[in-house]
C-alpha positions as CSV (number, residue, x, y, z in Angstrom):
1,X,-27.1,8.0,7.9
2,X,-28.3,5.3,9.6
3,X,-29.9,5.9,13.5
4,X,-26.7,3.3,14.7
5,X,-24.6,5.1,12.5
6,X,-26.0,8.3,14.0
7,X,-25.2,7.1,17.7
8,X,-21.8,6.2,16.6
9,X,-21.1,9.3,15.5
10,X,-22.8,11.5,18.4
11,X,-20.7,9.2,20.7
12,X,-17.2,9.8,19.3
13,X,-18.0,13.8,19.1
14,X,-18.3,13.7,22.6
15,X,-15.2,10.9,23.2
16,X,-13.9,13.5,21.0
17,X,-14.9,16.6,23.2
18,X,-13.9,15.3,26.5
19,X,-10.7,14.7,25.2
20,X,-10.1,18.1,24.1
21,X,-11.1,18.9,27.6
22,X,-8.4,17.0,28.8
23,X,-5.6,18.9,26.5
24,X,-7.0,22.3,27.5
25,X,-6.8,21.6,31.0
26,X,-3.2,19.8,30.4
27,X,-2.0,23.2,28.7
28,X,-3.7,25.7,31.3
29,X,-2.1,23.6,34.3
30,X,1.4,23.5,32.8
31,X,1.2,19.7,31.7
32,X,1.0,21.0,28.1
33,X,3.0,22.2,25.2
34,X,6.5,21.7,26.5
35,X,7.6,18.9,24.3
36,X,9.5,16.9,27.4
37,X,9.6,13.2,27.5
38,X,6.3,13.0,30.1
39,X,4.1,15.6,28.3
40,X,4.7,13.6,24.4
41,X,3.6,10.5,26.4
42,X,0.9,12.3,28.2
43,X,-0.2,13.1,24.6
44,X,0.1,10.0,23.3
45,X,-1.9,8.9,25.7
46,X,-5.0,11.0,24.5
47,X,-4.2,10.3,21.1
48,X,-4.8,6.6,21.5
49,X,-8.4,7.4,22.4
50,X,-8.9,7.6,18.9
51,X,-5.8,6.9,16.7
52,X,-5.2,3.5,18.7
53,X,-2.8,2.1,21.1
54,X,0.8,3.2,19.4
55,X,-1.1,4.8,16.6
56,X,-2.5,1.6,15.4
57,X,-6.2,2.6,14.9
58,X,-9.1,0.0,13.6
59,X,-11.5,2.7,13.3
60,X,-11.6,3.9,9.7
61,X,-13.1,7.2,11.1
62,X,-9.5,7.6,12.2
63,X,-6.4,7.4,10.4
64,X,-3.4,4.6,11.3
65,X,-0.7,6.7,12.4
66,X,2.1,4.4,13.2
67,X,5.3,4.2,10.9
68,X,4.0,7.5,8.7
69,X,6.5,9.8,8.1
70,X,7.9,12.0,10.6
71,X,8.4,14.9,8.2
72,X,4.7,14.4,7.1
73,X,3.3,14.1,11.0
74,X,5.4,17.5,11.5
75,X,3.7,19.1,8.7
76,X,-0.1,18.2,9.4
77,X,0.1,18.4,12.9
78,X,1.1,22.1,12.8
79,X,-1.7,22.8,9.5
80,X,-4.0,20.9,12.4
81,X,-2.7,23.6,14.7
82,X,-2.8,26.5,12.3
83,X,-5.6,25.9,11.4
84,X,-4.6,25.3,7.8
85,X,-5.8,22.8,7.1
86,X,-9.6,22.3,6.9
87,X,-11.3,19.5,5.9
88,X,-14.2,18.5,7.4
89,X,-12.8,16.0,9.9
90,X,-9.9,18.0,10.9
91,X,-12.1,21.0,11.6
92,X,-13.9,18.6,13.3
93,X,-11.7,16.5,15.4
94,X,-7.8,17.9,14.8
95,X,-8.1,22.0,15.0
96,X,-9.0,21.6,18.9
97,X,-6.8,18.7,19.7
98,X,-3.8,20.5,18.1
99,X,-4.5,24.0,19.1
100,X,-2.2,24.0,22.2
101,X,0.8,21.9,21.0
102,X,4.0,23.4,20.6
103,X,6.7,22.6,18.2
104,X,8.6,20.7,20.2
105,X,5.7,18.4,21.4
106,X,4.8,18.1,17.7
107,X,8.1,17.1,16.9
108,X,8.1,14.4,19.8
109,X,4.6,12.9,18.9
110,X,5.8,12.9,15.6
111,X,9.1,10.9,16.4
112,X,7.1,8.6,18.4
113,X,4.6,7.8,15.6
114,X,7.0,6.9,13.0
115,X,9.2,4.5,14.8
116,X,5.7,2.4,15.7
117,X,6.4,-0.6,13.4
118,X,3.2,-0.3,10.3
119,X,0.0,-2.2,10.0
120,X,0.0,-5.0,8.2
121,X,-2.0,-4.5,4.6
122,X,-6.1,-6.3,4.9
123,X,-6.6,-7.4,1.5
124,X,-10.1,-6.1,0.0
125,X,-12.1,-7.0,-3.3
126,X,-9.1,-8.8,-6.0
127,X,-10.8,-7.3,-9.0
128,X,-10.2,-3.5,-7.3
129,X,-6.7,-4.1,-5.5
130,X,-5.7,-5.3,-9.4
131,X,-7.3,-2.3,-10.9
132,X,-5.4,-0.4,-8.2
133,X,-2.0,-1.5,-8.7
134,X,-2.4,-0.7,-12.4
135,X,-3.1,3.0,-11.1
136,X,-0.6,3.1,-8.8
137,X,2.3,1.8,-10.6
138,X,1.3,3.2,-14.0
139,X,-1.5,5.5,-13.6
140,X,-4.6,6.9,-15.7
141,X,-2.6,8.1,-19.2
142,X,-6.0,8.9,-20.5
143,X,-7.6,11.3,-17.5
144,X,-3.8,12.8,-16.8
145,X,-3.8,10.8,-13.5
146,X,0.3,10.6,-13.0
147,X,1.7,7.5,-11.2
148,X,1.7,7.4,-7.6
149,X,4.8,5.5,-7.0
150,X,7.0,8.5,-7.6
151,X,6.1,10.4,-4.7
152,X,4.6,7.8,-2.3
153,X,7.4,5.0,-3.3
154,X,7.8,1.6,-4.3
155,X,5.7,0.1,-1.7
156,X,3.3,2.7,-0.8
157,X,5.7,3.5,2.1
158,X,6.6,7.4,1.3
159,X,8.9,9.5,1.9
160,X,9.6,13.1,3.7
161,X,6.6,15.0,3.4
162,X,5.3,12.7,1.2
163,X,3.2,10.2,3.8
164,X,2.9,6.5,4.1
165,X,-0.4,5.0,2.4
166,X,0.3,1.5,2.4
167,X,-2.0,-0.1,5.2
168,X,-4.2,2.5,5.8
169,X,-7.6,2.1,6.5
170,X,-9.6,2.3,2.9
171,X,-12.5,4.2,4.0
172,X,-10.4,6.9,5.1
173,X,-8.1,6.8,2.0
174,X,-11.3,6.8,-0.2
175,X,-12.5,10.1,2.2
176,X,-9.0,12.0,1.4
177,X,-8.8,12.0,-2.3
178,X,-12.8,12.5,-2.7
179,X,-11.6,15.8,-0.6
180,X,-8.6,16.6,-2.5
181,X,-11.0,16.5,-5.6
182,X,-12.9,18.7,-4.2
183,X,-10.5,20.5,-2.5
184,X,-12.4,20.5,0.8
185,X,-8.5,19.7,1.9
186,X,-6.6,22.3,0.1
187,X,-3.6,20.5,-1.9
188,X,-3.0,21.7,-5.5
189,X,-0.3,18.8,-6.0
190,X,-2.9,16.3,-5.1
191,X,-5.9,18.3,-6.5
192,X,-4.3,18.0,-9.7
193,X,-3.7,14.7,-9.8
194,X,-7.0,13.3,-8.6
195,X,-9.9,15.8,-9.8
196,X,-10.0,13.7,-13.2
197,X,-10.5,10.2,-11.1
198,X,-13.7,8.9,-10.5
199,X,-15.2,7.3,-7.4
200,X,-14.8,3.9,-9.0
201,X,-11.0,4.2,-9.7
202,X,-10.5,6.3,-6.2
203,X,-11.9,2.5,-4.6
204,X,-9.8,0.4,-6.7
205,X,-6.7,2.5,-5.8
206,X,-7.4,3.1,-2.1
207,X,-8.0,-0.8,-2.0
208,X,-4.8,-1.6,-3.1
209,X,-3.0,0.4,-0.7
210,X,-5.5,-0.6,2.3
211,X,-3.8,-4.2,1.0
212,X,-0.5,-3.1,1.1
């Protein structure tokens, strides 16, 4: 890591420190947790620090969260919470942010985030977003990597519990499959269908759908 790429990162751990700052003192004070209209877009409000203004983030660091799935927001949000899931970012951004959130608040953020109309795709290298769309649509016969179209749709879009990857940043789509191959984030579906893939084909594919 770089010494710029160093003072990046010291500076959102403490963006991301006083924000939790504010949540704790949100929840201790009675702001927190209650899931009403003001204390979603109180919420909101903190989560734009990082995830954007309507969820629309241009920090890679930082997943895009507008038009995902709500059923899939409902889902992580309360692993964030749980503490079930663990990878290194959400241990390191997501368990303390969460931690005071109730179901209801969940629910709202969660309704909020995927009625925010979806980043537009940024097209990347041709020669990977080709090689991609071949994965995606057809997959890796040969290393028992399935298609990803049946679960995450047509157009990247997904469905349920199955979340949105079209137009997502690719650095961070590159940073979840490396960790489902490793299973730093614990998913056996996704574990499974990745840990044969190697870093070459998890560029090509996450450039495709950073495109879409």
């Amino acid at each position: 890591m770089s010494k710029k790429e160093a003072r990046a990162f010291r500076a959102t751990l403490l963006r991301a420190a006083s924000l939790l700052s504010c949540v704790a003192v949100a929840a201790c004070t009675g702001g927190g947790g209650q899931g009403g209209a003001q204390d979603v877009a109180g919420t909101v409000h903190v989560c734009s620090s990082c995830h954007g203004p309507s969820g629309r983030s241009d920090n890679s660091t930082f997943p895009r969260l507008a038009g995902q799935q709500k059923e899939y927001l409902v889902t992580q949000l309360k692993a964030f919470r749980d503490k079930t899931r663990a990878d290194p970012h959400a241990h390191t951004y997501m368990w303390g942010m969460a931690a005071h959130l109730s179901d209801a608040t969940i629910d709202g953020l969660a309704d909020y985030y995927s009625g925010q109309p979806a980043v537009a795709g940024t097209p990347g290298d041709s020669a990977d977003m080709a090689a991609g769309n071949e994965i995606y649509h057809n997959g890796i016969e040969a290393e028992s990597v399935p298609a990803c179209l049946s679960c995450h749709g047509e157009k990247a879009e997904g469905n349920d519990s199955f979340p949105r990857l079209a137009g997502q940043h690719q650095a961070y789509l590159e940073r979840q499959l490396a960790a489902f191959v490793s299973m730093a984030r614990a998913n056996e579906i996704m574990h499974e269908n990745s840990k044969n893939m190697t870093d070459v084909q998890i560029r090509q594919i996450a450039a495709y759908l950073a495109a879409q």
